[in-house]
mmCIF file of the N, C-alpha and C atoms, coordinates in Angstrom:
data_MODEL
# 
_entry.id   MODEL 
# 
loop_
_atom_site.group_PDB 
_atom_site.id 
_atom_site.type_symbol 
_atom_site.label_atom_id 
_atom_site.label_alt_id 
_atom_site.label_comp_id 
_atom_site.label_asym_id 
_atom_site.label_entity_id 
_atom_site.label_seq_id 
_atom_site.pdbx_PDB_ins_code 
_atom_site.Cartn_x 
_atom_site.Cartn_y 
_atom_site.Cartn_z 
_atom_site.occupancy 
_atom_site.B_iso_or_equiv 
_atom_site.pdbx_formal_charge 
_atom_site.auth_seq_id 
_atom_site.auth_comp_id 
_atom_site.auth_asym_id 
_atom_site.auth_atom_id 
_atom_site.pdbx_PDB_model_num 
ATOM 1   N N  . UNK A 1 1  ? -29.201 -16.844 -13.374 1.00 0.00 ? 1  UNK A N  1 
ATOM 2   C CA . UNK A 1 1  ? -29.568 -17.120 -14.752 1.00 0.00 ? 1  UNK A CA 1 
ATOM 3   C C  . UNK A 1 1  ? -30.193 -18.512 -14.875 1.00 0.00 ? 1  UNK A C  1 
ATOM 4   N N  . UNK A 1 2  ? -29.696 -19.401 -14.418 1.00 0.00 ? 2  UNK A N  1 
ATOM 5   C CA . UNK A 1 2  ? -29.774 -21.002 -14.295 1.00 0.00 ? 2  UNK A CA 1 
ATOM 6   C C  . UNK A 1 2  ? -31.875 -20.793 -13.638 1.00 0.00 ? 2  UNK A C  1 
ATOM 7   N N  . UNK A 1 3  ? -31.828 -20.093 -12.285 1.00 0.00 ? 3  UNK A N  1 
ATOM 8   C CA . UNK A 1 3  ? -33.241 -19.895 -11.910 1.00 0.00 ? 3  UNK A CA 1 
ATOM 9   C C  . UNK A 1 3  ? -34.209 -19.655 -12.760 1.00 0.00 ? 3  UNK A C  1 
ATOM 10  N N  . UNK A 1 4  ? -34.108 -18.262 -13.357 1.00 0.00 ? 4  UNK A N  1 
ATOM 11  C CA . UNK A 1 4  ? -34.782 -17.921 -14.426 1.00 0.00 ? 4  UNK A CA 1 
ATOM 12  C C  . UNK A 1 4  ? -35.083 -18.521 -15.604 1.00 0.00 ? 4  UNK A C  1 
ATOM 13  N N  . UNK A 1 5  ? -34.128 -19.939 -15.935 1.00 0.00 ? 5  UNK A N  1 
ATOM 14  C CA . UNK A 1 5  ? -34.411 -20.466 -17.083 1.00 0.00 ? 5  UNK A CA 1 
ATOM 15  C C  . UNK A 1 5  ? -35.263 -21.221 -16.621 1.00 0.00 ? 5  UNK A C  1 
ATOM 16  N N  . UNK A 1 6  ? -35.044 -21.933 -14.994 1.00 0.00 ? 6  UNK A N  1 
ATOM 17  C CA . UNK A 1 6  ? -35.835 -22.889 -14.573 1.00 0.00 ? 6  UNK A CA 1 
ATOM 18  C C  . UNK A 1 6  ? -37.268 -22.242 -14.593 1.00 0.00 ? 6  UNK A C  1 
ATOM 19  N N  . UNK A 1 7  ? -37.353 -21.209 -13.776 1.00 0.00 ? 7  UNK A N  1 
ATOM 20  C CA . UNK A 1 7  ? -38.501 -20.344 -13.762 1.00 0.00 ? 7  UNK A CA 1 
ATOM 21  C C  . UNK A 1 7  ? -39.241 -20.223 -15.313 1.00 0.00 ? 7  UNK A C  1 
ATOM 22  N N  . UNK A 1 8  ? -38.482 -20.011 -16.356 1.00 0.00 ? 8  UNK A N  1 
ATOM 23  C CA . UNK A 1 8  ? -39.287 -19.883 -17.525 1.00 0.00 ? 8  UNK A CA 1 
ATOM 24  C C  . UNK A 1 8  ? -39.631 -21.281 -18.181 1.00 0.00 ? 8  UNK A C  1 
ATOM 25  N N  . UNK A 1 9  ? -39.278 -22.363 -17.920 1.00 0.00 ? 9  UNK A N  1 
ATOM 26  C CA . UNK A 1 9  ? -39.366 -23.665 -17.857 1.00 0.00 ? 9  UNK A CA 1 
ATOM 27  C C  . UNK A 1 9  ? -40.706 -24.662 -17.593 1.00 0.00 ? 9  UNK A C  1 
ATOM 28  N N  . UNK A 1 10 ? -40.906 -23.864 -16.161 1.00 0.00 ? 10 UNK A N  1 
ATOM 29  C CA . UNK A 1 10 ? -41.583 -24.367 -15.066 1.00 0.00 ? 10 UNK A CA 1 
ATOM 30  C C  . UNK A 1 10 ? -42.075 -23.144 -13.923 1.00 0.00 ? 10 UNK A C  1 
ATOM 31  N N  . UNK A 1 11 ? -42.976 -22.399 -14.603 1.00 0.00 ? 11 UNK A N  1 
ATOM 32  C CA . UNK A 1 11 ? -43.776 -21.182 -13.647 1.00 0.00 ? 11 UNK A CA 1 
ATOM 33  C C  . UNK A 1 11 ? -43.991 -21.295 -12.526 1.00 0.00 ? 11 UNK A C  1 
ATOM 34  N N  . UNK A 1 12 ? -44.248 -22.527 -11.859 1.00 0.00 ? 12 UNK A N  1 
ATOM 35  C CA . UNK A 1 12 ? -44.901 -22.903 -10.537 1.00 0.00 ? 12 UNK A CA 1 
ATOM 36  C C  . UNK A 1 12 ? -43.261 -23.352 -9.643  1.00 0.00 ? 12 UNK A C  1 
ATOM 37  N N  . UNK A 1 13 ? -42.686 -23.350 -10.169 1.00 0.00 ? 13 UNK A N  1 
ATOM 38  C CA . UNK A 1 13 ? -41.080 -23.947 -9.135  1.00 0.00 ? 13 UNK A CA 1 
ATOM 39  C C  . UNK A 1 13 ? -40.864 -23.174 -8.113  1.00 0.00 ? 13 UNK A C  1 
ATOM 40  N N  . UNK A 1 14 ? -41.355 -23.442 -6.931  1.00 0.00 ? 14 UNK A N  1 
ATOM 41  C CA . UNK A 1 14 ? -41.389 -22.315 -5.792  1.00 0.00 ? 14 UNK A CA 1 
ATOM 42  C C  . UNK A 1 14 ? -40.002 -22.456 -5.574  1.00 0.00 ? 14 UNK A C  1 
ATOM 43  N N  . UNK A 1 15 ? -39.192 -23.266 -5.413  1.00 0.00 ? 15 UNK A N  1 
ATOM 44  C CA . UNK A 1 15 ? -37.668 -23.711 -4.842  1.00 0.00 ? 15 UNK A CA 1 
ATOM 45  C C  . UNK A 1 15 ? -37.317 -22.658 -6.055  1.00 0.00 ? 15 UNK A C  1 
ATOM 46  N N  . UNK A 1 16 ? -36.842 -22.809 -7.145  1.00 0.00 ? 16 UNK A N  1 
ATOM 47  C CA . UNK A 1 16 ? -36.285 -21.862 -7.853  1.00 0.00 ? 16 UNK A CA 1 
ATOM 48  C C  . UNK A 1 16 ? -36.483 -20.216 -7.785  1.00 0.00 ? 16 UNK A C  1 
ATOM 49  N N  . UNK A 1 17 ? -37.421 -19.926 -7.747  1.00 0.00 ? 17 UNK A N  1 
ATOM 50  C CA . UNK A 1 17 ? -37.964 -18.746 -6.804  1.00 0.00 ? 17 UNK A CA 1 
ATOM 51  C C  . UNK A 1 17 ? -37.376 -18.036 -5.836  1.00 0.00 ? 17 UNK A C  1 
ATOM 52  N N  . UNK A 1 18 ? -37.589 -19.359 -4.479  1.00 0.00 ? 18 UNK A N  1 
ATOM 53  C CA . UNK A 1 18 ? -36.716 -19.078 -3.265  1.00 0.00 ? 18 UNK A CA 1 
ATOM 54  C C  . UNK A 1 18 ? -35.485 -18.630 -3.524  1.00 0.00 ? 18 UNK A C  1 
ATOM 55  N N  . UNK A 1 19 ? -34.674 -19.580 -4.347  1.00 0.00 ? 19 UNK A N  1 
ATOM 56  C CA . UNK A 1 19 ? -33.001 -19.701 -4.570  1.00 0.00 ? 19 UNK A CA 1 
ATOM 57  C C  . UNK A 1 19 ? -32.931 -18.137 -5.630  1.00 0.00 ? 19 UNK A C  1 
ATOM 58  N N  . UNK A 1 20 ? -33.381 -18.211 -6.180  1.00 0.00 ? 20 UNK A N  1 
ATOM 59  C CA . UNK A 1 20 ? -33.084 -17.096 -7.050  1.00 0.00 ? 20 UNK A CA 1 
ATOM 60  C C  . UNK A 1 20 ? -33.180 -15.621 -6.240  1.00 0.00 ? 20 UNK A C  1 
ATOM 61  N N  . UNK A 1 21 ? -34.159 -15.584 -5.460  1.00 0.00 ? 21 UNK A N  1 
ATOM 62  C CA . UNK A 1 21 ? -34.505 -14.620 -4.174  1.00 0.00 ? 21 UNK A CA 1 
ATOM 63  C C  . UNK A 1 21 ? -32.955 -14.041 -3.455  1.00 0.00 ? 21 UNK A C  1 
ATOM 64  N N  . UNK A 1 22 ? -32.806 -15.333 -3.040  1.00 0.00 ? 22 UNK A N  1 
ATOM 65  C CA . UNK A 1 22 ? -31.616 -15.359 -2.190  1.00 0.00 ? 22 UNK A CA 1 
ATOM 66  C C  . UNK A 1 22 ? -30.419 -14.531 -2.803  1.00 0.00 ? 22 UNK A C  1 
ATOM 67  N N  . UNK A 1 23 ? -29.903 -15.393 -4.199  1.00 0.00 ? 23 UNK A N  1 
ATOM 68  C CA . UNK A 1 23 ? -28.991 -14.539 -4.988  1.00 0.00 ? 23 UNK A CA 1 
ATOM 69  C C  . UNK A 1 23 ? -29.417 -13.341 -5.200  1.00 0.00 ? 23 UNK A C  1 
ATOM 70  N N  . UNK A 1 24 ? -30.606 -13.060 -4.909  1.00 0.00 ? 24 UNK A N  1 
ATOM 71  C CA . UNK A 1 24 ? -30.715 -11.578 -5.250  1.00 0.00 ? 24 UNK A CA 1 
ATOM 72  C C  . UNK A 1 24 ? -30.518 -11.034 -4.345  1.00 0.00 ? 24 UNK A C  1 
ATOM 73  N N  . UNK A 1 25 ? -30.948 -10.956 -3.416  1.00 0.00 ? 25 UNK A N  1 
ATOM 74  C CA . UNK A 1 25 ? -30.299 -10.580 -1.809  1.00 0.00 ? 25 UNK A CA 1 
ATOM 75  C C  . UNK A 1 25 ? -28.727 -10.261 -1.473  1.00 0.00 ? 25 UNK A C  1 
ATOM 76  N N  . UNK A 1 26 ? -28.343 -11.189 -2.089  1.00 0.00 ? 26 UNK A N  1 
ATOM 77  C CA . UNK A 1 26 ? -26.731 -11.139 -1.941  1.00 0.00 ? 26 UNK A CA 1 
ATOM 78  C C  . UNK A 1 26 ? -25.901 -9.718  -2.624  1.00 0.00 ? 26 UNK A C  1 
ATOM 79  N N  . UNK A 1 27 ? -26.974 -9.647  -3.934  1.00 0.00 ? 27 UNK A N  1 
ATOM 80  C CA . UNK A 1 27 ? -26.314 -8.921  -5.171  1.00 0.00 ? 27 UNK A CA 1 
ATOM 81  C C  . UNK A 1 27 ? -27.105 -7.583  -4.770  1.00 0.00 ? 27 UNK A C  1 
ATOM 82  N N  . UNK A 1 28 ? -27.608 -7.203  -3.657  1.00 0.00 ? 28 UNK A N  1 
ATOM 83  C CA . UNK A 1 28 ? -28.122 -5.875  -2.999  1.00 0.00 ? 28 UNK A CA 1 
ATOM 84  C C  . UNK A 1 28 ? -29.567 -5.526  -3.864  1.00 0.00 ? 28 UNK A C  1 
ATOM 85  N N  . UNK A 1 29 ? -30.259 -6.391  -4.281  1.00 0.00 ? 29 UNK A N  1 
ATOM 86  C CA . UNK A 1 29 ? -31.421 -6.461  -5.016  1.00 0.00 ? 29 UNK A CA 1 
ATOM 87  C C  . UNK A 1 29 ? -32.652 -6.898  -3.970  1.00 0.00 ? 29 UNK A C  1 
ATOM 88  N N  . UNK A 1 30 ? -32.628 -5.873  -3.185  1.00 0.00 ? 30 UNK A N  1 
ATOM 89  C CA . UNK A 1 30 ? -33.581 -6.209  -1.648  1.00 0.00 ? 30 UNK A CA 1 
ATOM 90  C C  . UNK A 1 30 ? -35.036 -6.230  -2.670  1.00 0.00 ? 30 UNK A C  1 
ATOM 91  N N  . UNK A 1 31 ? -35.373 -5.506  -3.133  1.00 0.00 ? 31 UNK A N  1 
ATOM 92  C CA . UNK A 1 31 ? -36.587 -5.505  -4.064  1.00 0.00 ? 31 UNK A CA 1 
ATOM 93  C C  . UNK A 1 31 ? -36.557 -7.286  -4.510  1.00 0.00 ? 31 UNK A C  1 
ATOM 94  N N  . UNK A 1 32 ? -36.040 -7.285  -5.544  1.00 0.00 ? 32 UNK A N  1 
ATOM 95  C CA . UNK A 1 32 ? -36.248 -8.154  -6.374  1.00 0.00 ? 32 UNK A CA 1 
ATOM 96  C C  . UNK A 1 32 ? -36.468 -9.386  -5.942  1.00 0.00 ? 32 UNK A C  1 
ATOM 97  N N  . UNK A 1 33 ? -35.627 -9.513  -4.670  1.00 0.00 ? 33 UNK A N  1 
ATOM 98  C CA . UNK A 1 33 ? -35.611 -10.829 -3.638  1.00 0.00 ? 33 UNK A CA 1 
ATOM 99  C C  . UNK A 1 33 ? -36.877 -10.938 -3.110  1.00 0.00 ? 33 UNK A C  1 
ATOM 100 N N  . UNK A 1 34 ? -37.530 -9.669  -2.188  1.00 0.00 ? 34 UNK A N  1 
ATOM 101 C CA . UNK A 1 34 ? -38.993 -9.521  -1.835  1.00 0.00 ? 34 UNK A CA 1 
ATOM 102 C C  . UNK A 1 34 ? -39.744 -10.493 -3.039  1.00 0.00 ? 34 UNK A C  1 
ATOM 103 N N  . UNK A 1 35 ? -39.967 -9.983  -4.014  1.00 0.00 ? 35 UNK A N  1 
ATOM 104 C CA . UNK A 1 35 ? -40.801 -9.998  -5.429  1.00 0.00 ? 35 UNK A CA 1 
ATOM 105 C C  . UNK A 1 35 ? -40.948 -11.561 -5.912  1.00 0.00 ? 35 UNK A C  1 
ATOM 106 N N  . UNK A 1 36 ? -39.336 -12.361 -5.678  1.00 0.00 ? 36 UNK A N  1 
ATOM 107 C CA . UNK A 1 36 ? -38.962 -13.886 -5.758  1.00 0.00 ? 36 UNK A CA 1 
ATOM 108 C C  . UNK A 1 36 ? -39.457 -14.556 -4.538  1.00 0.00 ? 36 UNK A C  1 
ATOM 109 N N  . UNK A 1 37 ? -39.338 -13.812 -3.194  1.00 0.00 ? 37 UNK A N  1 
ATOM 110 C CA . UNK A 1 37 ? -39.846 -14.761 -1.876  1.00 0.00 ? 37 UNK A CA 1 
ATOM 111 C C  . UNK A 1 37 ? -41.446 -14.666 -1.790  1.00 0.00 ? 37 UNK A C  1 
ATOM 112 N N  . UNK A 1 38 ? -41.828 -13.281 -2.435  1.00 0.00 ? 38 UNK A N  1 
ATOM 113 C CA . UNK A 1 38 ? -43.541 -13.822 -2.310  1.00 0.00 ? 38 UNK A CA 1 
ATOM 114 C C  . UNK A 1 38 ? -44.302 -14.653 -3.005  1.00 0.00 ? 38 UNK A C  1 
ATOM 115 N N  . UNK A 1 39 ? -43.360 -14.664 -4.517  1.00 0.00 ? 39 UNK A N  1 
ATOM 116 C CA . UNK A 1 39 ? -44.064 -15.481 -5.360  1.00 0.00 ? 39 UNK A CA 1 
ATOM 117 C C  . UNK A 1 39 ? -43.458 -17.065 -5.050  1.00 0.00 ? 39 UNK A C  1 
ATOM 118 N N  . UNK A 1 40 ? -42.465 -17.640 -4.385  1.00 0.00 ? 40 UNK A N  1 
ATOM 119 C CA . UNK A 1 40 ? -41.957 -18.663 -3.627  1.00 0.00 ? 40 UNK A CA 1 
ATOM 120 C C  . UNK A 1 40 ? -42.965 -18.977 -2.347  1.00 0.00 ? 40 UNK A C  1 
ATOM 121 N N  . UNK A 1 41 ? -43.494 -18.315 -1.178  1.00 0.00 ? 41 UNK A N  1 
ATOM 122 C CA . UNK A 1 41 ? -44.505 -18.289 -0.811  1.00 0.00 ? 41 UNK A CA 1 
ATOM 123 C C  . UNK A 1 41 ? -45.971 -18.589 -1.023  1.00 0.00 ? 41 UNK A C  1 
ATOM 124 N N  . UNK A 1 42 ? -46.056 -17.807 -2.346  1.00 0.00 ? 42 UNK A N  1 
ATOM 125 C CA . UNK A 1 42 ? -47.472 -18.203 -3.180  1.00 0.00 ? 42 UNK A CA 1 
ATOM 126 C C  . UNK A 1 42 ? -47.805 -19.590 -3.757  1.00 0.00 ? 42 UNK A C  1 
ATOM 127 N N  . UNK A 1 43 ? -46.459 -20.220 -4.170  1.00 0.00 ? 43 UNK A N  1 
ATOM 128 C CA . UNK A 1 43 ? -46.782 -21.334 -4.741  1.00 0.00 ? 43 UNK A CA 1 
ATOM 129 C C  . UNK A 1 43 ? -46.199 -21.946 -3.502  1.00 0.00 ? 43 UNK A C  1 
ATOM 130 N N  . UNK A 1 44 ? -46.435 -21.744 -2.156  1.00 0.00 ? 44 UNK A N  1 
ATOM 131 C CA . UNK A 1 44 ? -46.443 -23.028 -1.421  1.00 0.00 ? 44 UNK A CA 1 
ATOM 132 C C  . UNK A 1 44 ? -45.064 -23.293 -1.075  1.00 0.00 ? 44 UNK A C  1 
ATOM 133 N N  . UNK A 1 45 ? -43.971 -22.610 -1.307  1.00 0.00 ? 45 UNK A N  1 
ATOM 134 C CA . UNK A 1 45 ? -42.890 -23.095 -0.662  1.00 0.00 ? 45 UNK A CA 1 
ATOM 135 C C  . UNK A 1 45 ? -42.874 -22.583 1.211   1.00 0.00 ? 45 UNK A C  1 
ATOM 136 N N  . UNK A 1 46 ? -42.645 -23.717 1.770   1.00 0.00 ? 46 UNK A N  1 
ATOM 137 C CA . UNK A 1 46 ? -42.586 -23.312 3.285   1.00 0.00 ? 46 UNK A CA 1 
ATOM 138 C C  . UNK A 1 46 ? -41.367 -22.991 3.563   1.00 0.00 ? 46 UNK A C  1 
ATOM 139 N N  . UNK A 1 47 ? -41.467 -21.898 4.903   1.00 0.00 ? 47 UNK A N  1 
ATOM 140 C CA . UNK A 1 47 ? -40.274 -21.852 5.040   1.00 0.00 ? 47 UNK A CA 1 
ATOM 141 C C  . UNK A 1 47 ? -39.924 -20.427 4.818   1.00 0.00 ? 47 UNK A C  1 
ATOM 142 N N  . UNK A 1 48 ? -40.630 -19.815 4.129   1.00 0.00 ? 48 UNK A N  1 
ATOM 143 C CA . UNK A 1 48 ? -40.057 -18.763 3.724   1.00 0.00 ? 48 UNK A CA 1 
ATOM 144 C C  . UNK A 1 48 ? -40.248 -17.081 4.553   1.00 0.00 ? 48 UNK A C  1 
ATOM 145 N N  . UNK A 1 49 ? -41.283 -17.581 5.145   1.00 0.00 ? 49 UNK A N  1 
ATOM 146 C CA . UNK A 1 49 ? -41.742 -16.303 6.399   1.00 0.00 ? 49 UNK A CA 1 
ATOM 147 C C  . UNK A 1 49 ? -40.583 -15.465 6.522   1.00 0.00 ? 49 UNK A C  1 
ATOM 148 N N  . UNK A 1 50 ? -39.780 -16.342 7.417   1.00 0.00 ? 50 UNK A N  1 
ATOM 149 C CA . UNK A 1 50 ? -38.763 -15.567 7.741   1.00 0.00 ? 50 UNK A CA 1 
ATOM 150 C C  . UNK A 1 50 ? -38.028 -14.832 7.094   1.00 0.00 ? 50 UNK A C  1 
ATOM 151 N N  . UNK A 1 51 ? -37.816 -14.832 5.727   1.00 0.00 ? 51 UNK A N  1 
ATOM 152 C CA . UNK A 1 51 ? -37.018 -14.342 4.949   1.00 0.00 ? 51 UNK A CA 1 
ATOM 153 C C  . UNK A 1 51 ? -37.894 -12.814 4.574   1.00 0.00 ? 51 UNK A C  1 
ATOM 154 N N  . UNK A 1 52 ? -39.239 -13.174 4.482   1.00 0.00 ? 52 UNK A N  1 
ATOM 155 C CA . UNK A 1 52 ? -40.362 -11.997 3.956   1.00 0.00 ? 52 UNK A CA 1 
ATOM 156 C C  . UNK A 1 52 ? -40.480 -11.017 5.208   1.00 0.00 ? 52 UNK A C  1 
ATOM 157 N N  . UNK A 1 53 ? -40.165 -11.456 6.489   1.00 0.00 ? 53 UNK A N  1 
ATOM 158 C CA . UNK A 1 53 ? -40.086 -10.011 7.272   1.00 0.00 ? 53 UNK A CA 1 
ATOM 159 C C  . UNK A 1 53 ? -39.331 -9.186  7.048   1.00 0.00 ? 53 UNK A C  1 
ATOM 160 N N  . UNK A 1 54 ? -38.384 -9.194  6.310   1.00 0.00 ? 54 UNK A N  1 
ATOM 161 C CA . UNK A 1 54 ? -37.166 -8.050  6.119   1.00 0.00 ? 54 UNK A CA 1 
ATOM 162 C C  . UNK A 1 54 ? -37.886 -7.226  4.646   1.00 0.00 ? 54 UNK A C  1 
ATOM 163 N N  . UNK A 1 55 ? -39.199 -7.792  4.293   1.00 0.00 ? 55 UNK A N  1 
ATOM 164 C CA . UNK A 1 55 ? -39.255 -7.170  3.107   1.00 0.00 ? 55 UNK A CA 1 
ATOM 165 C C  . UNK A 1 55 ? -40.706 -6.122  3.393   1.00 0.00 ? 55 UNK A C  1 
ATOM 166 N N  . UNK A 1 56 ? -40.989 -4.843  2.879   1.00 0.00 ? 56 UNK A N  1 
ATOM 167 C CA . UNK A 1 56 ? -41.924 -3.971  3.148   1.00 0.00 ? 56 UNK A CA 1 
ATOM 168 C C  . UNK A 1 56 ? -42.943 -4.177  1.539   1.00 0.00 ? 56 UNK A C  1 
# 
């Protein structure tokens, strides 16, 4: 929730993105995490490759 506010805050926050990704991952939201790590990716967060191979 905290992400998403940041995210609606600040569109470009790749870190919030990432982090929010993650919690989604956790919470069996393999989609949604994909959807948060590409757009974390897009704006330039490094780092994140690895996390985007698990995603189709």
């Amino acid at each position: 929730e905290d992400y998403t506010k940041a995210i609606q805050i600040h569109p470009k926050y790749a870190d919030a993105y990432a982090n929010r990704g993650q919690i989604k991952f956790y919470m069996n939201d393999k989609q949604g995490a994909c959807e948060d790590w590409r757009m974390a990716e897009q704006l330039g967060k490094p780092n994140i490759g690895d996390k985007l191979r698990g995603c189709k």
